[in-house]
C-alpha atoms as one frame of an Amber mdcrd trajectory, in Angstrom:
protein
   0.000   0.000   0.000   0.960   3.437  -0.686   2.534   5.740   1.869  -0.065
   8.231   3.484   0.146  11.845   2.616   1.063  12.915   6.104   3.819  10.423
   6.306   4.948  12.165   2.554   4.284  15.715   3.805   6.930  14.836   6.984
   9.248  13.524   4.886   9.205  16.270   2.528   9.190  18.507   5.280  12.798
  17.255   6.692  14.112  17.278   2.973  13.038  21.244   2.920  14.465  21.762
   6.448  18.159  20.148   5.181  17.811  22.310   2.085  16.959  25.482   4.095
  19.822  24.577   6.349  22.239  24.152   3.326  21.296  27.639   1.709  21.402
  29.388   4.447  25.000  28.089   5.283  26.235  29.043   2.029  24.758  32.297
   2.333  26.714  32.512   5.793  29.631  31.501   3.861  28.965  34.011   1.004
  28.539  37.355   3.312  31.932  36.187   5.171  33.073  36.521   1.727  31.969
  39.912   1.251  32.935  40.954   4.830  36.371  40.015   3.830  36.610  41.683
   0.694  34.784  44.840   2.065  37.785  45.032   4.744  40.480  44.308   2.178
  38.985  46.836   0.113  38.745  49.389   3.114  41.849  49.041   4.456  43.511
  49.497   1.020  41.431  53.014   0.851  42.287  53.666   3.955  46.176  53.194
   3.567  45.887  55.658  -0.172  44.109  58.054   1.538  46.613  58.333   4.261
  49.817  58.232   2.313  47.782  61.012  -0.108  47.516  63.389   2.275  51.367
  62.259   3.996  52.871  63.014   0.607  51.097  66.485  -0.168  52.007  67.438
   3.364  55.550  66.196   3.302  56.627  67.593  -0.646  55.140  70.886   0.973
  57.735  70.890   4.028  60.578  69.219   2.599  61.469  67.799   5.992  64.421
  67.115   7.449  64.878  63.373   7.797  66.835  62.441  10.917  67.916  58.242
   9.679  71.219  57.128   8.588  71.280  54.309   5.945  74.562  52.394   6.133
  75.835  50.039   3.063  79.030  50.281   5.733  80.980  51.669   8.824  82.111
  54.550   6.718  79.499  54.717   3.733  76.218  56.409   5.234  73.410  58.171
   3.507  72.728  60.607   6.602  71.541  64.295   7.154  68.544  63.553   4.905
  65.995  65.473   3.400  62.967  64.677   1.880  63.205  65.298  -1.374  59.360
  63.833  -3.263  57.133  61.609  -2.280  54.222  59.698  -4.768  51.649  57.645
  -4.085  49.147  56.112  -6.676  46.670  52.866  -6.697  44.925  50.283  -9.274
  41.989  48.790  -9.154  41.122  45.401 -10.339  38.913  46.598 -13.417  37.540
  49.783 -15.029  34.353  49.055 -13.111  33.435  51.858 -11.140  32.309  49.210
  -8.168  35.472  47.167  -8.472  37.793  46.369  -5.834  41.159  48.041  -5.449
  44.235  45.962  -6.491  47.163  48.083  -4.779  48.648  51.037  -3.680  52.245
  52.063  -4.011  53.960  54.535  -1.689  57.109  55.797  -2.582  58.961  58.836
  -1.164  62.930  60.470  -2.508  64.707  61.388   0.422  68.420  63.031  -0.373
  71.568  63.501   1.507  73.656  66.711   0.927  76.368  65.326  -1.017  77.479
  62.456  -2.914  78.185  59.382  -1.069  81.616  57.401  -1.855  82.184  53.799
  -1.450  85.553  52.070  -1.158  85.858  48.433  -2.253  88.259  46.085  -2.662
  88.159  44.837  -6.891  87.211  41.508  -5.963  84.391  42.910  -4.262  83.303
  45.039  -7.617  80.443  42.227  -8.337  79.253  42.156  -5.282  78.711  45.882
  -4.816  77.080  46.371  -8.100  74.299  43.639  -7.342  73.911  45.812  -4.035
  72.912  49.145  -5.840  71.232  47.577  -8.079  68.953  45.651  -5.819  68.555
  48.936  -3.134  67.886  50.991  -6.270  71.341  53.482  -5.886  72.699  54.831
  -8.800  76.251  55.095  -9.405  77.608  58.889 -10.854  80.134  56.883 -12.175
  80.435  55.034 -14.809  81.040  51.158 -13.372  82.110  49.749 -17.067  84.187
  52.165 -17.534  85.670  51.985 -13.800  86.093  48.266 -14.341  87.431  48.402
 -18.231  90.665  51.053 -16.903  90.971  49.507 -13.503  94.518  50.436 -12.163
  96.881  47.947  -9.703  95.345  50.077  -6.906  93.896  47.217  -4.251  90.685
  49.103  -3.918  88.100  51.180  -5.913  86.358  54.226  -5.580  82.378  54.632
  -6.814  80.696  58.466  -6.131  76.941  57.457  -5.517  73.761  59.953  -6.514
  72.813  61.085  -2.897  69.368  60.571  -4.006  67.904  57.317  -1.735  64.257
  55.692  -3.049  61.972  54.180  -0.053  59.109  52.027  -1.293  56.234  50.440
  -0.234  53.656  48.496  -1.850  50.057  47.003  -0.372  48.361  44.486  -2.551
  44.900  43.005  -1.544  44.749  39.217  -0.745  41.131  38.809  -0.843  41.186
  34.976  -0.854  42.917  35.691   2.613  41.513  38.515   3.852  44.984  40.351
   4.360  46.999  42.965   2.994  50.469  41.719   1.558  53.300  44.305   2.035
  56.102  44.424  -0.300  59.095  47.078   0.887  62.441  48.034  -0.402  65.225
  50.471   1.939  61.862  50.623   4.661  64.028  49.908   7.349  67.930  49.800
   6.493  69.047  48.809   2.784  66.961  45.335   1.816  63.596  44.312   0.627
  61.117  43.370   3.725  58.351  41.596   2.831  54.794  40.749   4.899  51.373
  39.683   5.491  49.366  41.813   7.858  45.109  41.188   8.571  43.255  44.196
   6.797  41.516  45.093   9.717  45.247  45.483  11.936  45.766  48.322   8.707
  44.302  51.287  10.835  45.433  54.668  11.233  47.205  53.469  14.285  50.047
  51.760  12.033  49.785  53.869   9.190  50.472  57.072  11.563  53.536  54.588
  12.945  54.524  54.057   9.410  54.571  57.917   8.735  56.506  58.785  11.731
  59.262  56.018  11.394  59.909  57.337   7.698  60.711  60.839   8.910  62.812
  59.533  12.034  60.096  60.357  13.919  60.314  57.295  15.996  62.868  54.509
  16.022  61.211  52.283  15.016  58.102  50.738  12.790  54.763  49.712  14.767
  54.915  46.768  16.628  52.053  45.246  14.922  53.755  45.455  11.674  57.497
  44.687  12.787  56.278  41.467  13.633  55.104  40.791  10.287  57.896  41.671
   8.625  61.071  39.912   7.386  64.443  42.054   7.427  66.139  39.118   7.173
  67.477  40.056   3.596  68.527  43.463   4.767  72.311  44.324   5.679
């Protein structure tokens, strides 16, 4: 005999109660999704707006800038002064509802004179993959320094006293976090890191500011830990 239409109606009615369940945890799922991207999003706005303002401000005053960048003992970008800053951002599409991609921070800061370095000639490689990779720019000519090199033990190079600090936050929106890219941010070196968008506040952003102009000694905490120096001299 057939089943009656109350025992079918009670079936039924668990199948619609595991359905509702299931939609309604994927629509949990999808509006953790959009929480995340909405603070990804933010914070990136957030950190543009800030480093907007910190440049106009800062290529208005032409600070002084009270760090010391060492390649060594006796070759030191010091006495600094800001010089330009930039900042400018992408967003993921031409859509005007579409997520931002990145911002990139960059300021010039300049020391009063040219800055010499002294090296041994077996050391000429070695130095030349350093400027390269902390973006210094030799006023000499290194080919032709290398082509007429004399029996002199060491070499002279007269670096620009221009110095180029970088920054760059990309959106991680499958991980809700901002990924921080850095070159000269703290000593010669990239620094890379991973910090939560909702840590990126004004709190660490203001820190940011503050360590760039020698402000403070040293970056927020929050971010510091992120970071890794470890390729910096």
């Amino acid at each position: 005999m057939g089943q009656s239409n109350n025992e079918i109606s009670g079936f039924l009615a668990e199948l619609a109660s595991e359905a509702t369940k299931k939609l309604e945890a994927e629509r949990a799922v999808q509006e953790d999704r959009e929480t995340i991207k909405q603070n990804v999003n933010a914070a990136l706005l957030r950190t543009f707006q800030f480093f907007n303002l910190f440049t106009k401000h800062l290529n208005a005053l032409e600070s002084d800038v009270p760090r010391t960048y060492a390649l060594d003992a006796k070759t030191q970008f010091s006495q600094l002064k800001w010089k330009s800053g930039m900042v400018e951002f992408r967003k993921q599409s031409f859509a005007d509802n579409a997520l931002m991609d990145y911002v990139y921070f960059q300021v010039k800061v300049v020391s009063p004179e040219p800055v010499v370095v002294i090296r041994r000639w077996e050391q000429y490689d070695e130095i030349k993959k350093d400027l390269d990779a902390y973006g210094l720019k030799a006023a000499d000519d290194m080919y032709e320094l290398w082509r007429n090199r004399s029996q002199k033990a060491t070499f002279q190079v007269n670096l620009d006293p221009e110095l180029i600090i970088w920054m760059r936050f990309k959106g991680n929106y499958a991980g809700g976090s901002i990924d921080i890219e850095s070159n000269n941010l703290d000593g010669f070196g990239a620094a890379n890191g991973k910090l939560k968008a909702e840590l990126l506040q004004s709190n660490i952003l203001d820190g940011i500011g503050r360590f760039l102009l020698g402000r403070s000694s040293s970056l927020p905490q929050e971010l510091a830990l992120v970071m890794d120096f470890s390729r910096n001299r």
